[in-house]
mmJSON file of the N, C-alpha and C atoms, coordinates in Angstrom:
{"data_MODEL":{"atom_site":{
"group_PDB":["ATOM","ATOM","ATOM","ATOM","ATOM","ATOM","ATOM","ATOM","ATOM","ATOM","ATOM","ATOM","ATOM","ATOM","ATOM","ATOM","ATOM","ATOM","ATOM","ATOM","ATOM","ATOM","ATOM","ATOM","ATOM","ATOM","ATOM","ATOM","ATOM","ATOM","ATOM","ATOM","ATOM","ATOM","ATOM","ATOM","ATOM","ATOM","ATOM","ATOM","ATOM","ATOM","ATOM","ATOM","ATOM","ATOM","ATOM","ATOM","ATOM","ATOM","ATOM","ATOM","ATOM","ATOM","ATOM","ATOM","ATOM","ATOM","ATOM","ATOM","ATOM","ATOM","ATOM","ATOM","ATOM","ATOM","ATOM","ATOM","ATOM","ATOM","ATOM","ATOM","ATOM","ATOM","ATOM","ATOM","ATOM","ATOM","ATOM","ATOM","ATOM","ATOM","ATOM","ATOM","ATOM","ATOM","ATOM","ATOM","ATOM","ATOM","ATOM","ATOM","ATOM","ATOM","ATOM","ATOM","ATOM","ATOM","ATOM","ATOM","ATOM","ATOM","ATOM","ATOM","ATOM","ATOM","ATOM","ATOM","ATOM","ATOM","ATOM","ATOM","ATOM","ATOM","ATOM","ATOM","ATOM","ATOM","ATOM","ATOM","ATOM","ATOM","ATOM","ATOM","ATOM","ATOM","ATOM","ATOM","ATOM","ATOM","ATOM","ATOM","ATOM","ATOM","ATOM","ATOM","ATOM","ATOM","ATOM","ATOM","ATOM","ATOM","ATOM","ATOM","ATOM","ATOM","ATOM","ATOM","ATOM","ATOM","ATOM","ATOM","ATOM","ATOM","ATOM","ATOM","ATOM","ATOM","ATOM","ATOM","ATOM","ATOM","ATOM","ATOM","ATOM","ATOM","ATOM","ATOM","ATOM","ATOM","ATOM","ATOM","ATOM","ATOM","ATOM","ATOM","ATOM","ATOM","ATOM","ATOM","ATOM","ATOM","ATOM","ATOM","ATOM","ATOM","ATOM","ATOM","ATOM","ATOM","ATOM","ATOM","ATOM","ATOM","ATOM","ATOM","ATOM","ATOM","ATOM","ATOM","ATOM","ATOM","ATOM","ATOM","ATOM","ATOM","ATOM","ATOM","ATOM","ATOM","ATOM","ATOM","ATOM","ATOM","ATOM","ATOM"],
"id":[1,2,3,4,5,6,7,8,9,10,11,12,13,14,15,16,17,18,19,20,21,22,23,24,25,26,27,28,29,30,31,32,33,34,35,36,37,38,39,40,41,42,43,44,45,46,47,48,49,50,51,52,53,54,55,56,57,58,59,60,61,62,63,64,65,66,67,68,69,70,71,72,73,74,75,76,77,78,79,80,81,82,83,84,85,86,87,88,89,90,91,92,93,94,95,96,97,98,99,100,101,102,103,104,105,106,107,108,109,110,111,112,113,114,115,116,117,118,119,120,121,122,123,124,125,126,127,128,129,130,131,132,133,134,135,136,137,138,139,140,141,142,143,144,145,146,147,148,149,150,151,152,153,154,155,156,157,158,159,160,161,162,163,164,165,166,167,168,169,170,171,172,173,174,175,176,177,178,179,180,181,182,183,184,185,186,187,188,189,190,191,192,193,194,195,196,197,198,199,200,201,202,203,204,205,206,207,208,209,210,211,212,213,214,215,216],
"type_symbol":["N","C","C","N","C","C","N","C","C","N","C","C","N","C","C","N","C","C","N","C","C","N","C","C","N","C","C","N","C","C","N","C","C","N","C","C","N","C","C","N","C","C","N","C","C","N","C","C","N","C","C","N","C","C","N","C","C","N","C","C","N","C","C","N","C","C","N","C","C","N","C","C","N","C","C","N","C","C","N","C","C","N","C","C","N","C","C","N","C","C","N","C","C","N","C","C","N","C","C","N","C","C","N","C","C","N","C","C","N","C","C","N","C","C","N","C","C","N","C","C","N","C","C","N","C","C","N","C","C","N","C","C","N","C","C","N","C","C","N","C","C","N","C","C","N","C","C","N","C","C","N","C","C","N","C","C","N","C","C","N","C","C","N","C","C","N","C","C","N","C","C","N","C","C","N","C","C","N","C","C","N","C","C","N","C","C","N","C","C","N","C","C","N","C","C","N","C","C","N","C","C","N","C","C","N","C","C","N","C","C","N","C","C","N","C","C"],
"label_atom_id":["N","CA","C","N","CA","C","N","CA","C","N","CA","C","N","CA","C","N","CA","C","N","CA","C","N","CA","C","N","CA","C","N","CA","C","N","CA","C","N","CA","C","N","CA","C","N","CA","C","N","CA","C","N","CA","C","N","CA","C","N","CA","C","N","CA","C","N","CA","C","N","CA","C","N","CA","C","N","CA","C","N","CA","C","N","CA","C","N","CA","C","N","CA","C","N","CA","C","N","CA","C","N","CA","C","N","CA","C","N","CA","C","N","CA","C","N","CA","C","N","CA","C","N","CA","C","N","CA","C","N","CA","C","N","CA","C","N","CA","C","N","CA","C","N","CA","C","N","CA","C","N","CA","C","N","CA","C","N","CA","C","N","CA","C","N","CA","C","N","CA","C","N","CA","C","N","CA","C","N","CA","C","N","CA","C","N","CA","C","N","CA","C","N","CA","C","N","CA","C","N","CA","C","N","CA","C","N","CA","C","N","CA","C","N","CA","C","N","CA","C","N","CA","C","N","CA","C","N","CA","C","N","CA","C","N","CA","C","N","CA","C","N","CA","C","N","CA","C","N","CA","C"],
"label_alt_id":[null,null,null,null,null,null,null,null,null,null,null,null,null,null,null,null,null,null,null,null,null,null,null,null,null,null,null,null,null,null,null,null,null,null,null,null,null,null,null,null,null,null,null,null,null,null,null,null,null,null,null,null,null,null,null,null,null,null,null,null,null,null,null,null,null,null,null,null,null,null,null,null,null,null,null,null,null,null,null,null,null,null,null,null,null,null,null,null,null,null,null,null,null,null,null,null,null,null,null,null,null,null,null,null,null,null,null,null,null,null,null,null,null,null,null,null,null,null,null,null,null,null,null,null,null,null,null,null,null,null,null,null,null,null,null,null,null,null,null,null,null,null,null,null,null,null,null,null,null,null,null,null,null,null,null,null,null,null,null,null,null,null,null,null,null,null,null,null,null,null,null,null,null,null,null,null,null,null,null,null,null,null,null,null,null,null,null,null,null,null,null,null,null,null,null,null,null,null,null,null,null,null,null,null,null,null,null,null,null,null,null,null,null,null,null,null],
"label_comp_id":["UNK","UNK","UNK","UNK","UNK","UNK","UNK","UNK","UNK","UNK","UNK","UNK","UNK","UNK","UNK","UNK","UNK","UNK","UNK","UNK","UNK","UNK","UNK","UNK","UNK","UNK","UNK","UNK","UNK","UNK","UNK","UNK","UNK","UNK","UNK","UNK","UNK","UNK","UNK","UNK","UNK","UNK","UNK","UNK","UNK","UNK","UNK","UNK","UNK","UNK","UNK","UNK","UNK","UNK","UNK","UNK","UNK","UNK","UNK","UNK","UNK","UNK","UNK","UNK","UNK","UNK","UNK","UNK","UNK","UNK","UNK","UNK","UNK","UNK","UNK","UNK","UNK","UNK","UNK","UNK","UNK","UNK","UNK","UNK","UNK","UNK","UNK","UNK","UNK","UNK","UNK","UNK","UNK","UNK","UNK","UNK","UNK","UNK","UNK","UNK","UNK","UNK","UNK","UNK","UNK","UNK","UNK","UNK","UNK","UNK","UNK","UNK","UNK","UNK","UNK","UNK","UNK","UNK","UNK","UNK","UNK","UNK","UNK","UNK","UNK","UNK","UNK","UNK","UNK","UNK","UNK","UNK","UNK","UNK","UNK","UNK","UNK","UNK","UNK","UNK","UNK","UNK","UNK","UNK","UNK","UNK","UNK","UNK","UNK","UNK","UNK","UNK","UNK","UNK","UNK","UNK","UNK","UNK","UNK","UNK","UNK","UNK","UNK","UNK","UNK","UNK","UNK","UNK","UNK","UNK","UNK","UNK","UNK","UNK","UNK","UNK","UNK","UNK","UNK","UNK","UNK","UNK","UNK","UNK","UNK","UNK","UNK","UNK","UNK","UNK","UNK","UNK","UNK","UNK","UNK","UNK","UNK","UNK","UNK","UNK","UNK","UNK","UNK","UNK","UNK","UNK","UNK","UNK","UNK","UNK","UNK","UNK","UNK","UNK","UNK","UNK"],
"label_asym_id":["A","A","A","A","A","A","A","A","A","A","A","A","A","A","A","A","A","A","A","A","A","A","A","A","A","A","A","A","A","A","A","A","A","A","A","A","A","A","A","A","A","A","A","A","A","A","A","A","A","A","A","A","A","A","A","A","A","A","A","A","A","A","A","A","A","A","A","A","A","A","A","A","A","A","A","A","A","A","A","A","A","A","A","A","A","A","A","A","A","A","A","A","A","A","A","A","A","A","A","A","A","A","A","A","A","A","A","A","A","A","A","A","A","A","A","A","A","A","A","A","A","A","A","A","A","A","A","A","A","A","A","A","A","A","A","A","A","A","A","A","A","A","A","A","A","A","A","A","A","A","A","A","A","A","A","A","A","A","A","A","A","A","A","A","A","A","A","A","A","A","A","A","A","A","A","A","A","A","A","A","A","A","A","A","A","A","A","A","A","A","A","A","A","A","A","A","A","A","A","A","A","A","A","A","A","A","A","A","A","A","A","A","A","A","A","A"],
"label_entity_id":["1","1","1","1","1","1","1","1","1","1","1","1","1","1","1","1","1","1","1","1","1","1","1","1","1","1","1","1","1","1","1","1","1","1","1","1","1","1","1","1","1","1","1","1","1","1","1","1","1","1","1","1","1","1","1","1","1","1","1","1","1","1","1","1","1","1","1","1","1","1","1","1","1","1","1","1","1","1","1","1","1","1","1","1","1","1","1","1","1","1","1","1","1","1","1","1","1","1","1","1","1","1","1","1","1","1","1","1","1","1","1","1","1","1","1","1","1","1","1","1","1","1","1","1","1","1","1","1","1","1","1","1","1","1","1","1","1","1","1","1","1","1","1","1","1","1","1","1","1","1","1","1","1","1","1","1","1","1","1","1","1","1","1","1","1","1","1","1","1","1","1","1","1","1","1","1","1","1","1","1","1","1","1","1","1","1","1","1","1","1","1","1","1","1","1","1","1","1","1","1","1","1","1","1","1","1","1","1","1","1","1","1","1","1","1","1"],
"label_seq_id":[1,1,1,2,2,2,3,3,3,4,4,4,5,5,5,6,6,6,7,7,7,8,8,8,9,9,9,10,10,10,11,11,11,12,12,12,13,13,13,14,14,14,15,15,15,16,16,16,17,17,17,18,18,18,19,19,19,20,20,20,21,21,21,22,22,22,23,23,23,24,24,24,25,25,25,26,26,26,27,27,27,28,28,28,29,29,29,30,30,30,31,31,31,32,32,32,33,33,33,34,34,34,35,35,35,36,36,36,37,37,37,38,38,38,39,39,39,40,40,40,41,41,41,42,42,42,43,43,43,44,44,44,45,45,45,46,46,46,47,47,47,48,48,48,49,49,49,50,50,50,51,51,51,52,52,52,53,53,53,54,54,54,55,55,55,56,56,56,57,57,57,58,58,58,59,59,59,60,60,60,61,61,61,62,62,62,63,63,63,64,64,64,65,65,65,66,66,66,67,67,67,68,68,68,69,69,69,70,70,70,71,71,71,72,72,72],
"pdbx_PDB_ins_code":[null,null,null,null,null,null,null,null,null,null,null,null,null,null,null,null,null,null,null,null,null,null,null,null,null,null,null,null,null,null,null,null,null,null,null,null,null,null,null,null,null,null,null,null,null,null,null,null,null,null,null,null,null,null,null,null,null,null,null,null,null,null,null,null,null,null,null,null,null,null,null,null,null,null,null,null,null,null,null,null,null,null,null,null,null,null,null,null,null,null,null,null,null,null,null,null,null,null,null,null,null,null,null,null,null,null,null,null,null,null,null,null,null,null,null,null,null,null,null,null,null,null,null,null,null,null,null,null,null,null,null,null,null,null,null,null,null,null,null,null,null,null,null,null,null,null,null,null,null,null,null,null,null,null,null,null,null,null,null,null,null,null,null,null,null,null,null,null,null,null,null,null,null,null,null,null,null,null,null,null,null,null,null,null,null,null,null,null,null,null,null,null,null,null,null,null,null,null,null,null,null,null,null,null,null,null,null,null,null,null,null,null,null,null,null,null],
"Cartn_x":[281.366,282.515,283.782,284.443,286.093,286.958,287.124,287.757,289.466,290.481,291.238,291.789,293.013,293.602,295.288,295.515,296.384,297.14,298.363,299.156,300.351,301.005,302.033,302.852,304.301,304.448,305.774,306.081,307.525,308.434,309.477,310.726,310.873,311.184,311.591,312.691,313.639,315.144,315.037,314.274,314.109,313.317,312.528,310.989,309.81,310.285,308.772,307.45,306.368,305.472,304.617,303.696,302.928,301.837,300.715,299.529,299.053,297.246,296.659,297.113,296.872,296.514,294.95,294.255,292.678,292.494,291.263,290.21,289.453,289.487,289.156,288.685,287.448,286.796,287.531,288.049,289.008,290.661,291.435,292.54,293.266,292.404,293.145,293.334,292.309,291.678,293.307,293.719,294.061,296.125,295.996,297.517,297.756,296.548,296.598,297.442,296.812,297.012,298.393,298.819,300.255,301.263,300.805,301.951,301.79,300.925,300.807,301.779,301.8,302.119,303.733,303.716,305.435,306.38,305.311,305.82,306.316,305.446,305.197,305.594,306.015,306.123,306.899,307.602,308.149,309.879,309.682,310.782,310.165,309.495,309.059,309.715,309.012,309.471,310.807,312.101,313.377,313.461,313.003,313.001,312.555,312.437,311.83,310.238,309.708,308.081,308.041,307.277,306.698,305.707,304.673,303.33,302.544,302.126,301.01,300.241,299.115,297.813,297.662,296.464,296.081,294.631,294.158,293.059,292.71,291.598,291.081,289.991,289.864,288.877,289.762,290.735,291.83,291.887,291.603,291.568,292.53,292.222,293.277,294.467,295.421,296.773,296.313,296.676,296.57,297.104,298.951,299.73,299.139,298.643,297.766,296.797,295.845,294.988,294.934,296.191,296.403,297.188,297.954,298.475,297.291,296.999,295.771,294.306,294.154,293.258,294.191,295.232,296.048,296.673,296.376,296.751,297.888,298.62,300.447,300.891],
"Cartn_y":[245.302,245.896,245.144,244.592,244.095,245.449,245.111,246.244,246.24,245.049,244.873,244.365,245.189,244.895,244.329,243.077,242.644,242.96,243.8,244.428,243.28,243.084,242.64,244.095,244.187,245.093,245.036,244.588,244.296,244.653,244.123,244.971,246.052,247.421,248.212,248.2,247.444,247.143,246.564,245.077,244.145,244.259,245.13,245.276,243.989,243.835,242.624,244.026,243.428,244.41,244.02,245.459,245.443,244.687,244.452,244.414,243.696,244.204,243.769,241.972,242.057,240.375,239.803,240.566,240.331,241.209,241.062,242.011,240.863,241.19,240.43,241.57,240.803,240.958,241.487,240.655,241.061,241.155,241.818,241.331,240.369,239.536,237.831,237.246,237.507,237.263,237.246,238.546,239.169,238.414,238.652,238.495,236.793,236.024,234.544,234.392,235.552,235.402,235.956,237.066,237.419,236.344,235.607,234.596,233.422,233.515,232.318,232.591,233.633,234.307,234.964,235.225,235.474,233.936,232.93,231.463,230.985,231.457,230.883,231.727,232.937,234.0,235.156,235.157,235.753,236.407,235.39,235.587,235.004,236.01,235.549,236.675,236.459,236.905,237.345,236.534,236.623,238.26,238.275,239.598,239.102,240.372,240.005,240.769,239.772,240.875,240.427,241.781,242.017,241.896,241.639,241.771,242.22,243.562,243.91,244.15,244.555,244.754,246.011,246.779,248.007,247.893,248.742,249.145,250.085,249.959,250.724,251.737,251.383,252.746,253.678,253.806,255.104,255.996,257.318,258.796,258.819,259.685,259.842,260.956,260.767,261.503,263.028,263.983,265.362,265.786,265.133,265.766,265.566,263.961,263.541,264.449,264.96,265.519,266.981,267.663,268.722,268.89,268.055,267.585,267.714,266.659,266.353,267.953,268.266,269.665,270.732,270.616,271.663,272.79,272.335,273.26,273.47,273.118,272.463,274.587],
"Cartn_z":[254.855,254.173,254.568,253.291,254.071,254.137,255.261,255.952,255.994,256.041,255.656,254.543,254.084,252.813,252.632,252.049,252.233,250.677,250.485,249.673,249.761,248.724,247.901,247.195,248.434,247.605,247.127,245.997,244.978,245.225,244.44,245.023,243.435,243.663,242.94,241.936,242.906,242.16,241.574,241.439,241.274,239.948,239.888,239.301,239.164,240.302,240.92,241.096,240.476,240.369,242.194,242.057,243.18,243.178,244.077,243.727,244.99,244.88,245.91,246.008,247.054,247.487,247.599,248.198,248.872,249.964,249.816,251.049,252.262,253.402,254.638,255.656,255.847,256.732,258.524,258.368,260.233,259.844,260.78,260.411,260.898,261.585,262.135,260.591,259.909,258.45,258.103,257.844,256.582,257.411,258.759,258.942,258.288,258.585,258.139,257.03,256.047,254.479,254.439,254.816,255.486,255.498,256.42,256.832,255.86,255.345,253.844,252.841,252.189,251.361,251.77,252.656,253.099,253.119,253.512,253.544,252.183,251.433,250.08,248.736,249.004,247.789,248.549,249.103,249.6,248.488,247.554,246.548,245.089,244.319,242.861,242.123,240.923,239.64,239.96,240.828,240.909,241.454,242.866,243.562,244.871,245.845,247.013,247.341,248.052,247.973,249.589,249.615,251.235,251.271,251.877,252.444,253.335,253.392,254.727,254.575,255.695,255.692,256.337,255.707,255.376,255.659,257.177,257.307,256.342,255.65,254.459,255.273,256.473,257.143,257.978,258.205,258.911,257.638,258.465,257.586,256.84,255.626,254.899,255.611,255.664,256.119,255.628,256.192,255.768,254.688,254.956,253.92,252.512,252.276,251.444,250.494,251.651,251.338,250.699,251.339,251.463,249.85,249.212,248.31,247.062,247.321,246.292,246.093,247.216,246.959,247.018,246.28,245.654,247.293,248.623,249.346,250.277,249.523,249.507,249.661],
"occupancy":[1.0,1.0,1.0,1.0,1.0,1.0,1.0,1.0,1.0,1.0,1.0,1.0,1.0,1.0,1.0,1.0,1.0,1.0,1.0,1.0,1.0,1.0,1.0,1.0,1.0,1.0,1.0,1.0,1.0,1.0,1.0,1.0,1.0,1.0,1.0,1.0,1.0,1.0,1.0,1.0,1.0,1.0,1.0,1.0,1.0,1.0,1.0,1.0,1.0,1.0,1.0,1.0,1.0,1.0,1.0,1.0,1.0,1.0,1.0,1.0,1.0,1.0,1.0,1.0,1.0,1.0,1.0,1.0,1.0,1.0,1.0,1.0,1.0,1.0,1.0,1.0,1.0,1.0,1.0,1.0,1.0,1.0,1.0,1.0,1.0,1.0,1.0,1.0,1.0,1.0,1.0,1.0,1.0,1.0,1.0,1.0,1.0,1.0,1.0,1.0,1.0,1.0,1.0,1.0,1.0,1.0,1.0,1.0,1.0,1.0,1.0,1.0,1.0,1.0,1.0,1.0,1.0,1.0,1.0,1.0,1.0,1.0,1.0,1.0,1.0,1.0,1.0,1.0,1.0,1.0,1.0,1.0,1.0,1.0,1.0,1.0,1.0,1.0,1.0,1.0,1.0,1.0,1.0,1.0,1.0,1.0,1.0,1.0,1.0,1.0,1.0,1.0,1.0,1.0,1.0,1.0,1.0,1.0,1.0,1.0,1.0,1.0,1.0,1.0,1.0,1.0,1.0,1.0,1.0,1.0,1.0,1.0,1.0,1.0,1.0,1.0,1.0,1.0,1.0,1.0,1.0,1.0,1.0,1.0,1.0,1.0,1.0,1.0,1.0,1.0,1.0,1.0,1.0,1.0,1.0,1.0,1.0,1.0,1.0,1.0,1.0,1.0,1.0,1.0,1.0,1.0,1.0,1.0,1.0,1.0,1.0,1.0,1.0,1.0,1.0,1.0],
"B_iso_or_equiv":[0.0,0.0,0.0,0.0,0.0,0.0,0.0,0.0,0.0,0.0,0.0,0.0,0.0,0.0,0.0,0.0,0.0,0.0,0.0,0.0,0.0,0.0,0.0,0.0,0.0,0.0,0.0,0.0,0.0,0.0,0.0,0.0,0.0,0.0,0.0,0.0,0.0,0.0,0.0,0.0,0.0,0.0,0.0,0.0,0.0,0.0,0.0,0.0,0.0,0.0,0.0,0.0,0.0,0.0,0.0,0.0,0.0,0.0,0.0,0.0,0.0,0.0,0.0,0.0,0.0,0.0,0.0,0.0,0.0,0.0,0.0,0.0,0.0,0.0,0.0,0.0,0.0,0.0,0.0,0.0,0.0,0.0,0.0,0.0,0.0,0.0,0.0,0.0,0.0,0.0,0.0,0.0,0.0,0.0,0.0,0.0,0.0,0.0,0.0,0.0,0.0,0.0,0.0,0.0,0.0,0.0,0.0,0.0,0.0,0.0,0.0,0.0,0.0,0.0,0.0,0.0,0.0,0.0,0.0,0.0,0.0,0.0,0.0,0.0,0.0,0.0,0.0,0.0,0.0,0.0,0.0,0.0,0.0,0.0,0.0,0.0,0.0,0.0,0.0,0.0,0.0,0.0,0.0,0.0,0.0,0.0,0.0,0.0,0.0,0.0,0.0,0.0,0.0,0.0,0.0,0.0,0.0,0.0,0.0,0.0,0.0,0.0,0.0,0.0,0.0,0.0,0.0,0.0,0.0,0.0,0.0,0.0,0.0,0.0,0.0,0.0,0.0,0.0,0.0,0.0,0.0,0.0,0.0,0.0,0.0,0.0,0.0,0.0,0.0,0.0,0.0,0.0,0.0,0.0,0.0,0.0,0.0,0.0,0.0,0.0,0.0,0.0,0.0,0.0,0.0,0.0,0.0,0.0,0.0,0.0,0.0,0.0,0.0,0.0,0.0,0.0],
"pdbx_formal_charge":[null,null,null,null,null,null,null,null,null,null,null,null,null,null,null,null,null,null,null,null,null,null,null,null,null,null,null,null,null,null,null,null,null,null,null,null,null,null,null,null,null,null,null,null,null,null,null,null,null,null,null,null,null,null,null,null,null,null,null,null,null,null,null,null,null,null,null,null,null,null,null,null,null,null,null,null,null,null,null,null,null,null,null,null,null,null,null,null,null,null,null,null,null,null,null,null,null,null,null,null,null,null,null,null,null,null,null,null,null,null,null,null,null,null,null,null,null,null,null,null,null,null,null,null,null,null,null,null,null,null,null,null,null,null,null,null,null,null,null,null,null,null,null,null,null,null,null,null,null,null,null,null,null,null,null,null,null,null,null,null,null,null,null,null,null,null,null,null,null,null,null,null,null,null,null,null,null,null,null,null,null,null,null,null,null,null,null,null,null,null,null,null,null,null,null,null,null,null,null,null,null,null,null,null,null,null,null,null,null,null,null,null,null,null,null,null],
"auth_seq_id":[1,1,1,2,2,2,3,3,3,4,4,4,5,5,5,6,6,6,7,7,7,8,8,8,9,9,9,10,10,10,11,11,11,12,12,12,13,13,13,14,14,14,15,15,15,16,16,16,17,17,17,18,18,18,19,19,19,20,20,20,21,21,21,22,22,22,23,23,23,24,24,24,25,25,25,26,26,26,27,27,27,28,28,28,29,29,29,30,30,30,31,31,31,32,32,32,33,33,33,34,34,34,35,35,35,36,36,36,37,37,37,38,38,38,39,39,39,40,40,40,41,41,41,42,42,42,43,43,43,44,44,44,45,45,45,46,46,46,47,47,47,48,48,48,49,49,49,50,50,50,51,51,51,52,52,52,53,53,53,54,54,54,55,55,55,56,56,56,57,57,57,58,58,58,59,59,59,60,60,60,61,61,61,62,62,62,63,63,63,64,64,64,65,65,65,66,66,66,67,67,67,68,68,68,69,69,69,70,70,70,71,71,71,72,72,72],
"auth_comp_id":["UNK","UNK","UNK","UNK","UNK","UNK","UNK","UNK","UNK","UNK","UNK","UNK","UNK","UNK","UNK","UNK","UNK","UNK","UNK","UNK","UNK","UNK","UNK","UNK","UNK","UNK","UNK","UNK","UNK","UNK","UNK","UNK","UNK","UNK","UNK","UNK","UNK","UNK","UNK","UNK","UNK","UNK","UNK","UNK","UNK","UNK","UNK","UNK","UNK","UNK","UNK","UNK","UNK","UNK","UNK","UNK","UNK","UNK","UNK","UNK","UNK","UNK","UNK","UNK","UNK","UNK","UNK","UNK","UNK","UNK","UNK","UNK","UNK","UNK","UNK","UNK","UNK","UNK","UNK","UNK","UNK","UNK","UNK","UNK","UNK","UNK","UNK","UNK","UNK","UNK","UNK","UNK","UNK","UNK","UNK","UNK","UNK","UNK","UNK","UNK","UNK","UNK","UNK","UNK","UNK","UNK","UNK","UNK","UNK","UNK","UNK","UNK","UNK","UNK","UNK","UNK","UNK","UNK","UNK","UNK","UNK","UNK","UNK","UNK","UNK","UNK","UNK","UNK","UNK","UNK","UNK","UNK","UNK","UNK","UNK","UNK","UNK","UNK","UNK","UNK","UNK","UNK","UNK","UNK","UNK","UNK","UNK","UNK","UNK","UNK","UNK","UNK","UNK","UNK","UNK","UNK","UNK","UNK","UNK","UNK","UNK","UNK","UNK","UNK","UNK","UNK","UNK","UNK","UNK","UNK","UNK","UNK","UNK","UNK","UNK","UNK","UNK","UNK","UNK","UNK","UNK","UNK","UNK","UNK","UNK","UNK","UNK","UNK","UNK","UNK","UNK","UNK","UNK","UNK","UNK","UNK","UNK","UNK","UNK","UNK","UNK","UNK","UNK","UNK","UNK","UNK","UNK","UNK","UNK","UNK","UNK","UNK","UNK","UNK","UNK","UNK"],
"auth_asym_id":["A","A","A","A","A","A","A","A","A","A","A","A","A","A","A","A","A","A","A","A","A","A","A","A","A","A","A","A","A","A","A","A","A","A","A","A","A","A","A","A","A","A","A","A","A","A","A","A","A","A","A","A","A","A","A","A","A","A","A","A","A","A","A","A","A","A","A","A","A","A","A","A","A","A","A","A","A","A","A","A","A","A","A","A","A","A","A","A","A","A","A","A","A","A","A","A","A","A","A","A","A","A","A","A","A","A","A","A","A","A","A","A","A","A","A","A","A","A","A","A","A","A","A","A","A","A","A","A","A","A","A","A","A","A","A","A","A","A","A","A","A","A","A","A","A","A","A","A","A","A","A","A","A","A","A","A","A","A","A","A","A","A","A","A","A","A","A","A","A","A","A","A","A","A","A","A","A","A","A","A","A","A","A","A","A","A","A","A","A","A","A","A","A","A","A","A","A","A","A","A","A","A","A","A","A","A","A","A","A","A","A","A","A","A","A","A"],
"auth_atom_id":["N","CA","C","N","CA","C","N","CA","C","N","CA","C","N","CA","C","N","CA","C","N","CA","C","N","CA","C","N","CA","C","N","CA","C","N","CA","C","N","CA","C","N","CA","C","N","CA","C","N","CA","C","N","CA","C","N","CA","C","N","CA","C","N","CA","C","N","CA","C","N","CA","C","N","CA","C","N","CA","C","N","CA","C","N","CA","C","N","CA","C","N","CA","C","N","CA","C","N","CA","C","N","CA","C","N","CA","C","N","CA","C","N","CA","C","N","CA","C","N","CA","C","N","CA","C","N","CA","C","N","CA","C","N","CA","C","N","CA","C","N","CA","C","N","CA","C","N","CA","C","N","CA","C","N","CA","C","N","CA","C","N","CA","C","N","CA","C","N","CA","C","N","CA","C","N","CA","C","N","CA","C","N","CA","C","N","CA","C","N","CA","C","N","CA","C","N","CA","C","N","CA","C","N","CA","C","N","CA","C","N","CA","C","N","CA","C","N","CA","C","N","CA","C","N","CA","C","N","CA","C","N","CA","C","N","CA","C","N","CA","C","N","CA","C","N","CA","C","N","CA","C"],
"pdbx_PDB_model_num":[1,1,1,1,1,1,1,1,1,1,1,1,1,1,1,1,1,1,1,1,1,1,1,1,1,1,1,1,1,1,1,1,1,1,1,1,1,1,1,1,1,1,1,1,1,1,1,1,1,1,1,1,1,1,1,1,1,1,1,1,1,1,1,1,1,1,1,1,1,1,1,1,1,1,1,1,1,1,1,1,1,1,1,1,1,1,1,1,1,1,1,1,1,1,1,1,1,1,1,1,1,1,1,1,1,1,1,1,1,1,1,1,1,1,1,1,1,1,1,1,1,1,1,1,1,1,1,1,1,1,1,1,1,1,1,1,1,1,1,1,1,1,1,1,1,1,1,1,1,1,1,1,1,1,1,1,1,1,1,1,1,1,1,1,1,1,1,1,1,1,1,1,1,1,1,1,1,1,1,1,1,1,1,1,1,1,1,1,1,1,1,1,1,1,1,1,1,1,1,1,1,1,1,1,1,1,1,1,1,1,1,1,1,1,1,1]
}}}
């Protein structure tokens, strides 16, 4: 399972859109691609974009959950 996830995430103001980057195996993996991509794209579609990585196996947050099965 790739376990880390490397996000592109736009600027709002800007309306630079979001979107995954890729999935990696470790996150030595995934910071690599991080620092590629902050090197290199760090300013497109005339905006600014960020980049991090997102363990995809940490629990989902409560508030989350609690949200979503209506028990707000």
């Amino acid at each position: 399972m790739k376990r880390y996830m490397v996000f592109n995430i736009g600027c709002i103001e800007c309306g630079v859109g979001s979107n995954v980057v890729g999935l990696y195996d470790t996150k030595d993996e995934a910071d690599k691609v991080v620092a590629i991509c902050e090197d290199k794209l760090h300013w497109r579609e005339s905006g600014q974009n960020a980049f991090e990585v997102f363990d995809l196996t940490q629990p989902q947050a409560q508030e989350y959950a609690e949200a979503i099965n209506g028990s707000q």
